[in-house]
C-alpha positions in Angstrom: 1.1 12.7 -3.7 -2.4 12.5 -2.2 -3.2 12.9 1.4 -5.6 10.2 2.3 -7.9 8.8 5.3 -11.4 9.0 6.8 -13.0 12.4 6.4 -16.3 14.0 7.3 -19.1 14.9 5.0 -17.5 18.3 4.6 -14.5 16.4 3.5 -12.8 17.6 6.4 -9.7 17.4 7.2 -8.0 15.7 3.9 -9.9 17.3 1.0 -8.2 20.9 2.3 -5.5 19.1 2.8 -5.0 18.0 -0.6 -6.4 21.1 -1.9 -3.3 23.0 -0.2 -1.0 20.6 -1.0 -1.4 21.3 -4.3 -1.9 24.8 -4.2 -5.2 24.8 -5.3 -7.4 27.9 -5.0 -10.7 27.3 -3.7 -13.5 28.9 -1.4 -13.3 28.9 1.7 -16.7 27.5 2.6 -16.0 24.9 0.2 -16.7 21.9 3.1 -20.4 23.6 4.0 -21.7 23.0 0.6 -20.6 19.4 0.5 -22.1 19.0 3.9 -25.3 20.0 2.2 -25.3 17.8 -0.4 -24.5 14.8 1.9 -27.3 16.0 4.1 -30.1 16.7 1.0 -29.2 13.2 -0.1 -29.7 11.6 3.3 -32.7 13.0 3.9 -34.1 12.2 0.4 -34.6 15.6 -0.2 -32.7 15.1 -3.9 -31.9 12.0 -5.6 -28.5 10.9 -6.5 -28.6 12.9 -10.1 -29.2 15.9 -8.5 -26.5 15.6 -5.9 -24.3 14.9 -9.0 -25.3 17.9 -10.8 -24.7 19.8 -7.4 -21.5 18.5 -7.2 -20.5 19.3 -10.2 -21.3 22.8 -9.5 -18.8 22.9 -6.2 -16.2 21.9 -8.7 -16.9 24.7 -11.1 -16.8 27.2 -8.6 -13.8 25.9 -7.6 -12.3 26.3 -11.2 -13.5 29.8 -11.6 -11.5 30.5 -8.2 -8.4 28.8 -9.2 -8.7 30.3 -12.9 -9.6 33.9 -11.9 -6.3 34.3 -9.2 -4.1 36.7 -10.3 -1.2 35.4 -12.2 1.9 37.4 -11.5 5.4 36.7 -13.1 8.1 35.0 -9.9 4.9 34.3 -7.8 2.5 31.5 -9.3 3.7 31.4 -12.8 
């Protein structure tokens, strides 16, 4: 079930939200670089296909923290 409503352009507060909801492992920073993005954009500093490619990077990193976690038998798997 997804958590939804307004947010800022850190995603704050329902993209953690739904990230702990569903017990997704992510950095902890995550918000800051999406900020960034948002901001670069804005500002015309990058074009839309670069904030695409940088956001596709923020959800790599993402995988790579929820796929590198320890996995551990009568805990989380």
């Amino acid at each position: 079930m997804a958590i939804n409503g307004d947010t800022d352009r850190e995603g704050a507060p329902i993209l953690e939200a739904n990230l702990l909801q569903d017990y997704v492992k992510f950095p902890r920073n995550v918000g800051a670089f999406l900020g960034f993005i948002w901001n670069q954009l804005d500002n015309k500093e990058i074009d839309q296909e670069r904030a695409q490619e940088m956001l596709d990077q923020v959800g790599e990193w993402i995988s790579v923290c929820e796929s590198q976690q320890p996995k551990w038998k009568t805990w989380n798997c």
